[in-house]
N, C-alpha and C positions, 0 to 999 in steps of 0.2 A: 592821202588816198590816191588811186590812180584807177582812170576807166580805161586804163591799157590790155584789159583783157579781157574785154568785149565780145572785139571780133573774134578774136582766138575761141572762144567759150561759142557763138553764135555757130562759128563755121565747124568745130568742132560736135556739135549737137547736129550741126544740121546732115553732115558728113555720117555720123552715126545712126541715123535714123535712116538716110537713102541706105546706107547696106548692110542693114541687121536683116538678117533672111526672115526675121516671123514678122515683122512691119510689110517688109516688102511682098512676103504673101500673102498680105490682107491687105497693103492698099497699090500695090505695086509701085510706080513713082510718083503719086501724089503727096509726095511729102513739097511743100513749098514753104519760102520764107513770109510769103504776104497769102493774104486767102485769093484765091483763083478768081480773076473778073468772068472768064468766060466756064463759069462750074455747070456741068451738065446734069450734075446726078451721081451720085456713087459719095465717095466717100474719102475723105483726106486729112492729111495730118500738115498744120500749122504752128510755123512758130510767132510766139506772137509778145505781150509785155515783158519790160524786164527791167526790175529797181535794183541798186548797186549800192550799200554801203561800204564804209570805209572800215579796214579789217588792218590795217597797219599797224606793226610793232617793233619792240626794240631790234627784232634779227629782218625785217624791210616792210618794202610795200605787199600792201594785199586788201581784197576785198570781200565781202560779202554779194554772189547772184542772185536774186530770186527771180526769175522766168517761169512764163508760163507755154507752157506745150498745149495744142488746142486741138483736137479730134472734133471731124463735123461730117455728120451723115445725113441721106435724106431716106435711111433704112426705117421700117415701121418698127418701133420699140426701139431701145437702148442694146440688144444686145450687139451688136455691129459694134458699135459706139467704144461698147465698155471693151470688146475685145481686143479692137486696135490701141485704148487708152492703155491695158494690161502689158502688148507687149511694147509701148512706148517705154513706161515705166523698166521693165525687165530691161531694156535697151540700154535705154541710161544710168539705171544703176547698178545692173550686172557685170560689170568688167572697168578697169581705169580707162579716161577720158584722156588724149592726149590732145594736147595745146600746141598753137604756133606760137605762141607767145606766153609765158608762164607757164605754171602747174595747177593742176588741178592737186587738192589738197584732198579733198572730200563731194561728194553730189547726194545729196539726199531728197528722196518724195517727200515733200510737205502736206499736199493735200491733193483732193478734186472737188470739181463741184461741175453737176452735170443738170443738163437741162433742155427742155423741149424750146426750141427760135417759133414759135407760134404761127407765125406772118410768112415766113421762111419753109415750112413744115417740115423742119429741119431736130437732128441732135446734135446737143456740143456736148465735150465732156472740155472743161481746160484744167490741166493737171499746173500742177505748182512747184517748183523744184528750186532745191536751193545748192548753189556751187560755192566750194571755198578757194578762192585761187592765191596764190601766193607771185608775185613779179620777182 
């Protein structure tokens, strides 16, 4: 196994989401790697877990990503929410993803799960995506 394409995959996503134009007309550059200490209000997209199996075979090394991409608004209702999470999704899995380091083999939506932060009066949606990379 090797977690040699990590960064490749992290910088790679996160590169893809500052300059997809329907992300960046709904949250402009709030897309960040950590969630914002100083959040005023509005609405932003985060990268955020990521588990890494081992996907190695007889022709080399490779992995299994699963990541999660995290939309968080302090919009009243989910639709803000779901519509940035929408074009996250179209983002990443509309087009091939290029790597500094390996290939991407495959990126697919796994899931979401969305939810009101109570205390926060906030919306998450964290979308679930899984990459297949090959070294």
């Amino acid at each position: 196994m090797s977690y040699g394409g990590g960064t490749a995959l992290q910088g790679a996503v996160y590169q893809r989401l500052v300059t997809d134009p329907a992300v960046a007309d709904l949250v402009g550059s709030a897309v960040h790697d950590a969630a914002p200490a100083d959040f005023s209000g509005g609405t932003y997209v985060t990268l955020g877990p990521e588990s890494v199996r081992d996907a190695s075979d007889v022709t080399g090394r490779g992995a299994w990503h699963d990541f999660v991409v995290s939309v968080v608004s302090d919009e009243a209702g989910f639709q803000t929410a779901k519509d940035v999470a929408a074009a996250v999704t179209d983002a990443l899995t509309g087009q091939e993803l290029a790597l500094a380091r390996g290939r991407v083999v495959g990126l697919w939506f796994l899931s979401a799960q969305a939810r009101r932060v109570e205390k926060a009066g906030k919306r998450r949606i964290d979308l679930t995506f899984r990459a297949r990379i090959e070294l």
